[in-house]
N, C-alpha and C positions, 0 to 999 in steps of 0.2 A: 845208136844213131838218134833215138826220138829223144833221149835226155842230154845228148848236145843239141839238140833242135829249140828243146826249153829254157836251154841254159845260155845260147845265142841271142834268144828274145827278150830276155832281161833290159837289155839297155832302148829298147822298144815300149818299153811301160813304163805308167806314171801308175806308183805303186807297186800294187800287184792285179793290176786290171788294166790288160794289152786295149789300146786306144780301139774305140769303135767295137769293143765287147760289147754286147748284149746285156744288161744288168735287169734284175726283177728281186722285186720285194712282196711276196705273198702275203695279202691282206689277211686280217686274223688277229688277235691280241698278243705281243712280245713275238709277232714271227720272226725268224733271224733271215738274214736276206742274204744273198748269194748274187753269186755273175756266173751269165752262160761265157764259155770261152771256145774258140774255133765252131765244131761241126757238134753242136749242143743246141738242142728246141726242146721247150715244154707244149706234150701233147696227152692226151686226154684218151680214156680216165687214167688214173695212175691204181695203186695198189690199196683200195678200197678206200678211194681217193679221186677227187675230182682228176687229179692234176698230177705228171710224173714228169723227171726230166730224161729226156735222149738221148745218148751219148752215140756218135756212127764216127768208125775209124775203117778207110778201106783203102786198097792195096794200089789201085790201080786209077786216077793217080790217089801218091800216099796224102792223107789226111786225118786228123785226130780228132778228136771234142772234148770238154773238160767241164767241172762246176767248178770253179772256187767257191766255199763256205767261208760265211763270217764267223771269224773267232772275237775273243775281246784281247784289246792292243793289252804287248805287256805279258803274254803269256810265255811260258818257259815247255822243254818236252815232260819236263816231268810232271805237268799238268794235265799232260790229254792222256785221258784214263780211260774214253769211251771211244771209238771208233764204228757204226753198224749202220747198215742199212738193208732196204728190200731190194730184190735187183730181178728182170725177166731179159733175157736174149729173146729178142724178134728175128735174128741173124747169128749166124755162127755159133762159138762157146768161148768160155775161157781157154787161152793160152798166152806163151811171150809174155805174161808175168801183166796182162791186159782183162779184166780193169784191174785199177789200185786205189783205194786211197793213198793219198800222197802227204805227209807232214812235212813242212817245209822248213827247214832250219837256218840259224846265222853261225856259222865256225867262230872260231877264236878270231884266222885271219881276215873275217869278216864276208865269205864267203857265202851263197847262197847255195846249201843243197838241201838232197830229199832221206826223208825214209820211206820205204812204199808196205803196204800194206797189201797184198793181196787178196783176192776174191780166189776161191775155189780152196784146195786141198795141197798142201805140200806134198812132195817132193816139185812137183812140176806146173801143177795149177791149173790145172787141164779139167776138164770133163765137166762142165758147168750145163744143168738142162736146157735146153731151149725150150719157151713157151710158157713157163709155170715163174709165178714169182715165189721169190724163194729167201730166205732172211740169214743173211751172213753173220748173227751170233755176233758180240764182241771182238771184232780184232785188234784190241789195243788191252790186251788184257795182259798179266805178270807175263804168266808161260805162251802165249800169241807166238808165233812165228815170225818175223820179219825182215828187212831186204834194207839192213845200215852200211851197206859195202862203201856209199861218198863220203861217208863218215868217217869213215874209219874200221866196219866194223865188217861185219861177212854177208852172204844169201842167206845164212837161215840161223840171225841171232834171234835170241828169246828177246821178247820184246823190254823184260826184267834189267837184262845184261845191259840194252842200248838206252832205256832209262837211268843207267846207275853209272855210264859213261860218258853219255851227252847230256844226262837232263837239263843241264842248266844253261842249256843252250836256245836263245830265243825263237821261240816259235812264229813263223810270220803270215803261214797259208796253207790252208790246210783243203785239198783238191780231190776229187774223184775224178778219175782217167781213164781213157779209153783211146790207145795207144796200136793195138795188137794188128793193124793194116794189113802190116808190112809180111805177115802169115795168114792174113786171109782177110777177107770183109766181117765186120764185125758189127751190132748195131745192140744197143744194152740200155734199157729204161732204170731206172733209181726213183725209189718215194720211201718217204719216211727214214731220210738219212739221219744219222745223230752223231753230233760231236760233242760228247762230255753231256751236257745236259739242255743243248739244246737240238731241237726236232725242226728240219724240212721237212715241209710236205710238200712245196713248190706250186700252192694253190689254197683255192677254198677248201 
């Protein structure tokens, strides 16, 4: 349901930034700048850090938040070789495959989909602490986990396999999400995200 909900909003955006998004560019030298999208705020401190961003997805009614990251145009999958960040739950845990990174791809027939990265532990994704920040390591790494089913591909290809069958697929947006509502209230902070070699910290 929530990825026909993003897939719906497509014809809604100029670009990849839904009209009347929230956009911030964190002062600093070469920061890379990012858009808040739906139920996403930067609040304070972050994770030994002025500044982190919020992501709150809840049930009742359903509602999501997102970051789009700037990537540089032109990029392809077999580029993005870093994926990590720090993350604290102030509400709930991980579950419903909630949060992800998201790589967002062009098919052949010119389609828009995703491959999602998950936060937590395979098989199910579940059990993420509440209260403690906590650094999700790598998940865009050879042997990584990952969720290329729009692809083409399954729930739990190596991330090796979905490189070496879509890589040369353009890369157009690449998202942290926080989807998981619709299994309970959810609310999840991010700092010090990194894609490839550049670093959000969402503030000074």
């Amino acid at each position: 349901m929530r990825r026909l909900l993003l897939l719906s909003s497509l014809a809604a955006v100029v670009g990849l930034v839904p009209a009347g998004a929230a956009a911030a560019k964190p002062p600093g030298r070469n920061a890379p700048s990012f858009s808040l999208e739906q139920n996403a705020a930067l609040v304070h401190p972050g994770d030994h850090s002025s500044t982190a961003v919020q992501l709150t997805t809840t049930e009742s009614p359903y509602t999501w938040g997102a970051v789009d990251l700037s990537i540089p145009s032109g990029m392809r999958l077999s580029q993005l070789n870093n994926l990590a960040t720090d993350y604290r739950f102030s509400l709930g845990s991980c579950w419903g495959g909630s949060p992800r990174f998201e790589a967002w791809v062009t098919d052949p027939s010119g389609d828009t989909e995703k491959i999602f990265f998950y936060v937590g532990s395979p098989p199910d994704y579940t059990g993420c602490a509440m209260g403690v920040w906590t650094d999700t390591g790598n998940l865009a790494t050879p042997s990584s986990v990952v969720d290329d089913t729009e692809v083409g591909g399954g729930p739990y290809d190596s991330y090796s396999n979905a490189q070496a069958n879509y890589g040369t697929y353009p890369l157009t947006a690449v998202w942290l999400d926080a989807d998981g509502g619709w299994d309970g209230d959810q609310t999840v902070e991010f700092d010090n995200s990194q894609v490839n070699n550049e670093l959000f910290t969402y503030g000074q």
